[in-house]
C-alpha positions as CSV (number, residue, x, y, z in Angstrom):
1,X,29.8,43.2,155.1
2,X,30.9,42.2,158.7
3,X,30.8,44.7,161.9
4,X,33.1,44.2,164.4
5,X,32.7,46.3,167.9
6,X,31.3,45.9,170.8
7,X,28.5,46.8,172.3
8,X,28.3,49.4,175.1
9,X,25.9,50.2,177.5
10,X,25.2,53.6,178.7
11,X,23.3,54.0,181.9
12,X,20.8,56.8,181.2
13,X,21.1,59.8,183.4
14,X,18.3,60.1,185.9
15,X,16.3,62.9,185.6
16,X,15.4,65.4,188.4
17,X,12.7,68.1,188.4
18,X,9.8,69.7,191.3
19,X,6.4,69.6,191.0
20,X,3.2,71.2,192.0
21,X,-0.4,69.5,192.2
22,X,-3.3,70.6,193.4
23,X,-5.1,68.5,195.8
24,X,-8.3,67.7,194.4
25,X,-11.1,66.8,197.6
26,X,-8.4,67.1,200.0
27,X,-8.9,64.4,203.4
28,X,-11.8,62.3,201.6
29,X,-12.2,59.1,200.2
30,X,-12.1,60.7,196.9
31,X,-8.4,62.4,197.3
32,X,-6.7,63.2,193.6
33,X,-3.8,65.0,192.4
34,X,-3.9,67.5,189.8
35,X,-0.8,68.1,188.0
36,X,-0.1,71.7,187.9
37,X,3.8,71.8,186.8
38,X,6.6,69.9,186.4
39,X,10.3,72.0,186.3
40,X,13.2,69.7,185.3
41,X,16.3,70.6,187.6
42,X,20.2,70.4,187.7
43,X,21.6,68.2,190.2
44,X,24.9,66.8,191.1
45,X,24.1,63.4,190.0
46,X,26.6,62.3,193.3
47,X,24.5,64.0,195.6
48,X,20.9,64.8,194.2
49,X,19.4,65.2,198.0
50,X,21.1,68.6,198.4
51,X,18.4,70.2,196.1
52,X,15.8,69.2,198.2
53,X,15.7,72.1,200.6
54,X,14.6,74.1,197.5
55,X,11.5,72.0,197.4
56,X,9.5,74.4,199.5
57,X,11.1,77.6,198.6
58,X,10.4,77.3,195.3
59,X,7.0,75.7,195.8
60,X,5.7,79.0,197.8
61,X,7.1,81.5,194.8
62,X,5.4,79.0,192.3
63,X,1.8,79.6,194.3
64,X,3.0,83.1,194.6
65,X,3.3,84.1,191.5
66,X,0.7,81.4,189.8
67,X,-1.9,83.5,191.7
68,X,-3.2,80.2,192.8
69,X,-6.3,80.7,194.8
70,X,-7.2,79.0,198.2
71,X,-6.5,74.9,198.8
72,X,-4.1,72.3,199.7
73,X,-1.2,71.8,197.6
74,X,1.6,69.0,197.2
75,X,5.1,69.5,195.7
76,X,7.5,67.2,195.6
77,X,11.2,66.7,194.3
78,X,11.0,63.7,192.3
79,X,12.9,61.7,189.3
80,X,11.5,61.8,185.9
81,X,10.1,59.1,183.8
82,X,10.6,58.7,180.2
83,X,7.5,60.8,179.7
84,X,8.8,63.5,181.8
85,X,6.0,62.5,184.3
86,X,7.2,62.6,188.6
87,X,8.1,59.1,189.2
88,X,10.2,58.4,192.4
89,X,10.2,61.2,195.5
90,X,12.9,62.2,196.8
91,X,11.3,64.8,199.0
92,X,7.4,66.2,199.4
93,X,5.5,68.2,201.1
94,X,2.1,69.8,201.9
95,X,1.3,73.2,201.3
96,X,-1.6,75.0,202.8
97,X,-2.2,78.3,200.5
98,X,-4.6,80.8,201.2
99,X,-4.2,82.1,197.8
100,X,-1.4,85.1,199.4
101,X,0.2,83.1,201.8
102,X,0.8,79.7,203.8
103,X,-2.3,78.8,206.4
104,X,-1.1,77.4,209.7
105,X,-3.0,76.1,212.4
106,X,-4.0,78.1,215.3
107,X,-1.2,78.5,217.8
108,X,1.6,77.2,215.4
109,X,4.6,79.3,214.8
110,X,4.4,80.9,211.4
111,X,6.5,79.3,208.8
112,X,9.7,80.7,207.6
């Protein structure tokens, strides 16, 4: 038996999702991440950047509601892996929680 076709390659859709790790021994030597969650995401595959002012929003609601006590945190808006792990950023950030809200530095506007 003979097949005749041809063969056809399908991209595979990239993946988007946030995450959220804790930062473990925050501004040593010994800096690590601890991966708290990862939340797969919609996108517009022709413009996946526009999702990336939800990063922070949805990052401070996370801690929020996580009841997340005191530390540094890092979220970021990444593509997925084939293990569903964060692999490329496309946007991160640093969140200072004080387990109920954002930390700032003395004399720095609060956050919105």
């Amino acid at each position: 038996m003979e097949l005749q076709g041809r063969l056809v390659y399908q991209e595979q859709e990239e993946r988007y999702a946030f995450s959220l790790c804790r930062v473990v021994d925050a501004g040593t030597f010994d800096q690590s991440y601890d991966l708290l969650g990862v939340v797969q995401v919609a996108v517009d595959r022709r413009g996946p950047e526009r999702l990336a002012p939800g990063l922070r929003p949805w990052a401070l609601t996370t801690l929020a509601a996580g009841g997340y006590g005191f530390g540094r945190f890092y979220a970021a808006f990444t593509t997925l892996d084939e293990d569903d792990e964060p692999y490329r950023p496309v946007t991160e950030e640093y969140v200072d929680w004080s387990g109920t809200e954002v930390l700032v530095p003395a004399g720095s506007p609060a956050p919105r």
